[in-house]
C-alpha positions in Angstrom: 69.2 -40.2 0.4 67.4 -43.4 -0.9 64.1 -44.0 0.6 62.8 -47.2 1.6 60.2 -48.3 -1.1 56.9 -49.9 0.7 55.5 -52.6 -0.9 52.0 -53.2 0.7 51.5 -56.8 0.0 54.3 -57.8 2.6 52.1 -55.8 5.5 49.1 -57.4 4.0 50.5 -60.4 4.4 51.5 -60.1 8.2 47.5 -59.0 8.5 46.1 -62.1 6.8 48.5 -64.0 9.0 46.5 -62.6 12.1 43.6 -63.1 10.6 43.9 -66.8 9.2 44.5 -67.5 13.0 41.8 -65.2 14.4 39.1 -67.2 11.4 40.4 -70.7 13.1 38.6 -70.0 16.2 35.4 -70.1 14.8 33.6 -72.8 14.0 31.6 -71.8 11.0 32.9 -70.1 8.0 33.1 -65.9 7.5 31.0 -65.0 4.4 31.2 -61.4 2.7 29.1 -60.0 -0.1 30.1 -58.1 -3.1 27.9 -55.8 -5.0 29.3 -55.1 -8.5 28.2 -53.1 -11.3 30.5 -53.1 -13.9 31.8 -56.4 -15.2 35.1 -55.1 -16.0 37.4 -51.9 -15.2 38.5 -50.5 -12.0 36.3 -51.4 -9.5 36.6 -55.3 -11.1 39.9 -55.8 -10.5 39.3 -54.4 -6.8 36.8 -57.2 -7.0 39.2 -59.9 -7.8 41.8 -58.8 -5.4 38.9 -58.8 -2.2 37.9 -62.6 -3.4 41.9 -63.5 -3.5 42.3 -62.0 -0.6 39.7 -63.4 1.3 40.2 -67.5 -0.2 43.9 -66.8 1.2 42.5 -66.7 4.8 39.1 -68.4 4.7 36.8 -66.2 4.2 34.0 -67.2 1.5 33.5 -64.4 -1.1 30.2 -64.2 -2.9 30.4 -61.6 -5.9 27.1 -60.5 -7.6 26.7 -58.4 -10.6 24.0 -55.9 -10.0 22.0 -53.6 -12.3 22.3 -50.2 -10.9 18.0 -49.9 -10.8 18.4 -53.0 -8.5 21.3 -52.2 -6.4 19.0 -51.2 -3.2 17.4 -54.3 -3.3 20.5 -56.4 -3.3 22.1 -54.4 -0.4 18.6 -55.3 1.0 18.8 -58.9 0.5 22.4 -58.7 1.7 21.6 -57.0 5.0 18.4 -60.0 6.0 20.8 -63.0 4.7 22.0 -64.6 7.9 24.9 -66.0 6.2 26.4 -62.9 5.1 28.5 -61.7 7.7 29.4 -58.7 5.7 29.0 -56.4 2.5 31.2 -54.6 0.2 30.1 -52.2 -2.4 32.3 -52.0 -5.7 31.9 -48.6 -7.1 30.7 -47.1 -9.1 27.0 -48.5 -8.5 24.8 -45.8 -9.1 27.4 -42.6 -9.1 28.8 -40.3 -6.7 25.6 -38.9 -5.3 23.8 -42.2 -5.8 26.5 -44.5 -4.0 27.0 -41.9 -1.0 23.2 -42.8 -0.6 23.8 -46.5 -1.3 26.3 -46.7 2.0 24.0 -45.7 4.0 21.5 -48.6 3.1 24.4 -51.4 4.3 23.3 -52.4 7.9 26.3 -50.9 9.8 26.8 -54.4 11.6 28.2 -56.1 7.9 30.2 -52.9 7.0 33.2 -54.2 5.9 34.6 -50.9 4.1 33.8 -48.3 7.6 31.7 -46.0 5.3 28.5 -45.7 7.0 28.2 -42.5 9.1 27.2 -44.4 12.0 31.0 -45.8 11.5 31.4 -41.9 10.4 30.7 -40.2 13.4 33.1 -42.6 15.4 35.6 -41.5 13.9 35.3 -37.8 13.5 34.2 -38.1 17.5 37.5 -40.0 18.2 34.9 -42.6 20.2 36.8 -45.9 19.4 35.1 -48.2 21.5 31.7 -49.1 21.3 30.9 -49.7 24.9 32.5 -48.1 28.4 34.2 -51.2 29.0 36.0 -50.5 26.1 35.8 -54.6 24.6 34.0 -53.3 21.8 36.2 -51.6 19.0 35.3 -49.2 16.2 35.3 -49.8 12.9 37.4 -47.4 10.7 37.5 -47.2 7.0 39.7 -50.0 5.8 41.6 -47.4 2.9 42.3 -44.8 5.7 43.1 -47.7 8.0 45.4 -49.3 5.2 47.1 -46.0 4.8 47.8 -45.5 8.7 49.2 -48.9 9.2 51.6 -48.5 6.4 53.0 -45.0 7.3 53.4 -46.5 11.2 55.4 -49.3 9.3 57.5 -46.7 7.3 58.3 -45.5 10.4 56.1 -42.5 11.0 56.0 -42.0 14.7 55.4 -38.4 17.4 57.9 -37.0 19.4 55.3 -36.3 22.2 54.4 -37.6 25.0 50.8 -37.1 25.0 49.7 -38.9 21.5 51.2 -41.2 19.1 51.3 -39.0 16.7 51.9 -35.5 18.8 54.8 -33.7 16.7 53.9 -34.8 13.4 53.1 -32.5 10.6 51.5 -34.4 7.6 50.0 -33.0 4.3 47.3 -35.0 2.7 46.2 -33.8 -0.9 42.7 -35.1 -1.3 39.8 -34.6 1.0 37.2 -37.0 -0.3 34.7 -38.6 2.2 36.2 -41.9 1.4 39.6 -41.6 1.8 41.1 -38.0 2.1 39.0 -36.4 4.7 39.1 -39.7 7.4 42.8 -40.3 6.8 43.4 -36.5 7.8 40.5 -37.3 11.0 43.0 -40.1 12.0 46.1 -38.4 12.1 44.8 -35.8 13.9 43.1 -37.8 16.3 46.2 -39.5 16.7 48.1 -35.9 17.4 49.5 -34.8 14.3 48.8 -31.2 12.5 47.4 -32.3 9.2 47.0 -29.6 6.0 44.3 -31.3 3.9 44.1 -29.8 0.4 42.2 -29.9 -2.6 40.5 -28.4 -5.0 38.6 -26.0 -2.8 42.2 -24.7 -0.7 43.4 -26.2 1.6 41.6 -27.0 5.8 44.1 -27.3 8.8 43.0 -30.2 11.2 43.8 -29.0 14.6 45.3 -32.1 16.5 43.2 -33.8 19.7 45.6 -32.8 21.9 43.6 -31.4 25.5 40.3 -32.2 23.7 38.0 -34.9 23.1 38.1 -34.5 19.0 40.7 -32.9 16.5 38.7 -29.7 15.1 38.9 -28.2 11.8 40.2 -24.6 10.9 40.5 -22.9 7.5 43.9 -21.7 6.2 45.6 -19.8 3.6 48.8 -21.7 3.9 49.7 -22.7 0.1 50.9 -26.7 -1.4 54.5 -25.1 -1.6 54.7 -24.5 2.4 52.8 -27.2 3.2 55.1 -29.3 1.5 58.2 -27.7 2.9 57.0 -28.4 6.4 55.4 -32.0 6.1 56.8 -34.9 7.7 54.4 -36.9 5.9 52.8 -36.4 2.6 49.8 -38.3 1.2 48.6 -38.1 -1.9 45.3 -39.1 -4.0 45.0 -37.1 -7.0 42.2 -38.6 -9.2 43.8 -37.1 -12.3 46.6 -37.1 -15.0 47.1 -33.4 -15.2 47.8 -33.1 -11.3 51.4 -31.3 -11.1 53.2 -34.6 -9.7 55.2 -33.4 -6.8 59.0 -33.5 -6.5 62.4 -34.1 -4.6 62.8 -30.7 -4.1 59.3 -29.8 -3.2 59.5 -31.7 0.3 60.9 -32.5 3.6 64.5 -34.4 3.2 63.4 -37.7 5.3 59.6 -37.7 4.3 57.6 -40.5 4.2 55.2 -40.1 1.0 52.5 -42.3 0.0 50.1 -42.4 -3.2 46.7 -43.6 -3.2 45.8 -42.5 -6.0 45.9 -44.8 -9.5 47.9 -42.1 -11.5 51.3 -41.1 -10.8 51.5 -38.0 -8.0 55.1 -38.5 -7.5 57.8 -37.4 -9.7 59.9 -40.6 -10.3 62.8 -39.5 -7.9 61.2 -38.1 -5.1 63.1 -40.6 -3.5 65.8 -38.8 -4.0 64.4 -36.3 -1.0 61.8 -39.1 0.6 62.9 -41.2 3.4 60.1 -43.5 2.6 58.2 -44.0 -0.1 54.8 -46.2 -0.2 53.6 -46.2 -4.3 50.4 -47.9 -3.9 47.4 -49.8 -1.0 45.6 -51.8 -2.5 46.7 -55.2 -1.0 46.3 -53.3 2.4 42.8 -52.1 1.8 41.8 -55.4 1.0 43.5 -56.7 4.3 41.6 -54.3 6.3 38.4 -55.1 4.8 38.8 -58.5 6.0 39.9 -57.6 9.2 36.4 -55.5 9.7 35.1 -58.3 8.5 36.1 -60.2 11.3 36.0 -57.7 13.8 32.6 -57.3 13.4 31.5 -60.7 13.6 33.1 -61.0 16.8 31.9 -57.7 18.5 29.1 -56.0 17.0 26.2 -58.5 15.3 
């Protein structure tokens, strides 16, 4: 079997299409905010990709370089600018602890990257509509989001009849509040059983089939089962000496996607995989825009 190799940029690239066109109706331009601490490294490069991103469609992309003693006061000034229809945060700003309190500081209307837990509890309530009419859409976290999109484009799809995703058994190693733990919300909202490992064991999310919400259940099941019985496997292992997982380790047919910027794959897992999605980024980016625009249009 040779699995078909996702390259995000080409799904981006339908998304800035829609967007472009969606930008056109307005007449005034979009404006987003970047709040960066570190001149160079990881987070940017991230940077640079948001303000390529967002000159391909139209959106105007003001970087500033913060000190991490002044970041609150530039999310501050970023929330009471009229002309900024939305902020990104480029961590790290202030450090784990320091950014989780950061996020909640950006006004929820101009937050582009779904992290506030006003945003938060929206999703883990599977509410996706703001109003009853149901003209108002949520806004979900744009690397989750990325993620989702691309696994429906690889195919990923129930065999229910009562959710999207009702059938589906998916593995996601990583349960960080940014991307590990709402990705697994998702899919379970959605209808699939998800296993969520990492570091701590492993959670089973208990799909939102006959209930408002998916719920959340511990288990001893271990990676090697949980692998065995994944239709989809998601990885985002923030370290070199993770075990990267291989051919024989999964589902033939698969679909397997790493977020993660080291190597959780073996090289020939697509051997086994039926598809296989190496990287996001140009998706996250995409989706941050598309918040971007969404709220502009629906929540400020």
């Amino acid at each position: 079997m040779n699995a078909t190799v996702i390259d995000p940029a080409e799904l981006a690239a339908d998304y800035r299409a829609r967007i472009r066109a969606e930008l056109a109706d307005l007449d005034h331009r979009v404006r987003i905010v970047g709040l960066l601490a570190e001149p160079t490294g990881p987070a940017a490069t991230y940077a640079e990709y948001t303000r390529r991103g967002c000159e391909s469609v139209g959106i105007d992309f003001d970087l500033r370089l913060v000190d991490p003693a002044d970041a609150e006061r530039a999310i501050g000034d970023a929330n009471a600018d009229p002309e900024a229809h939305g902020v990104f945060l480029y961590y790290p700003l202030l450090g784990p602890d320091g950014d989780r309190w950061l996020r909640e500081l950006v006004d929820p209307r101009k937050d582009v990257e779904g992290m506030h837990s006003f945003w938060s509890r929206y999703l883990y309530e599977n509410r996706r509509y703001l109003d009853e009419g149901r003209t108002r859409p949520a806004i979900l976290p744009c690397t989750p989001l990325a993620l989702l999109k691309l696994l429906l484009r690889a195919g990923l799809a129930g065999t229910g009849t009562d959710a999207p995703l009702q059938g589906v058994t998916a593995c996601v190693i990583n349960r960080s509040e940014i991307v590990g733990r709402p990705l697994s919300a998702m899919l379970a909202n959605d209808g699939a059983e998800v296993i969520s490992i990492d570091i701590d064991g492993a959670l089973r999310f208990v799909p939102a089939i006959g209930r408002q919400s998916h719920v959340i259940q511990p288990t001893s099941i271990s990676r090697h089962e949980a692998l065995t019985r994944a239709d989809v496997v998601v990885t985002g292992v923030p370290s070199r000496d993770f075990d990267p997982i291989g051919p024989d380790e999964i589902k033939p047919g698969a679909i397997c996607a790493n977020f993660s910027q080291f190597r959780n794959f073996a090289d020939d897992i697509t051997r086994t995989a039926g598809a296989f999605i190496p990287r996001v980024g140009p998706m996250t980016v995409a989706m941050a825009m598309r918040n971007a625009v969404r709220l502009h249009r629906t929540v400020q």
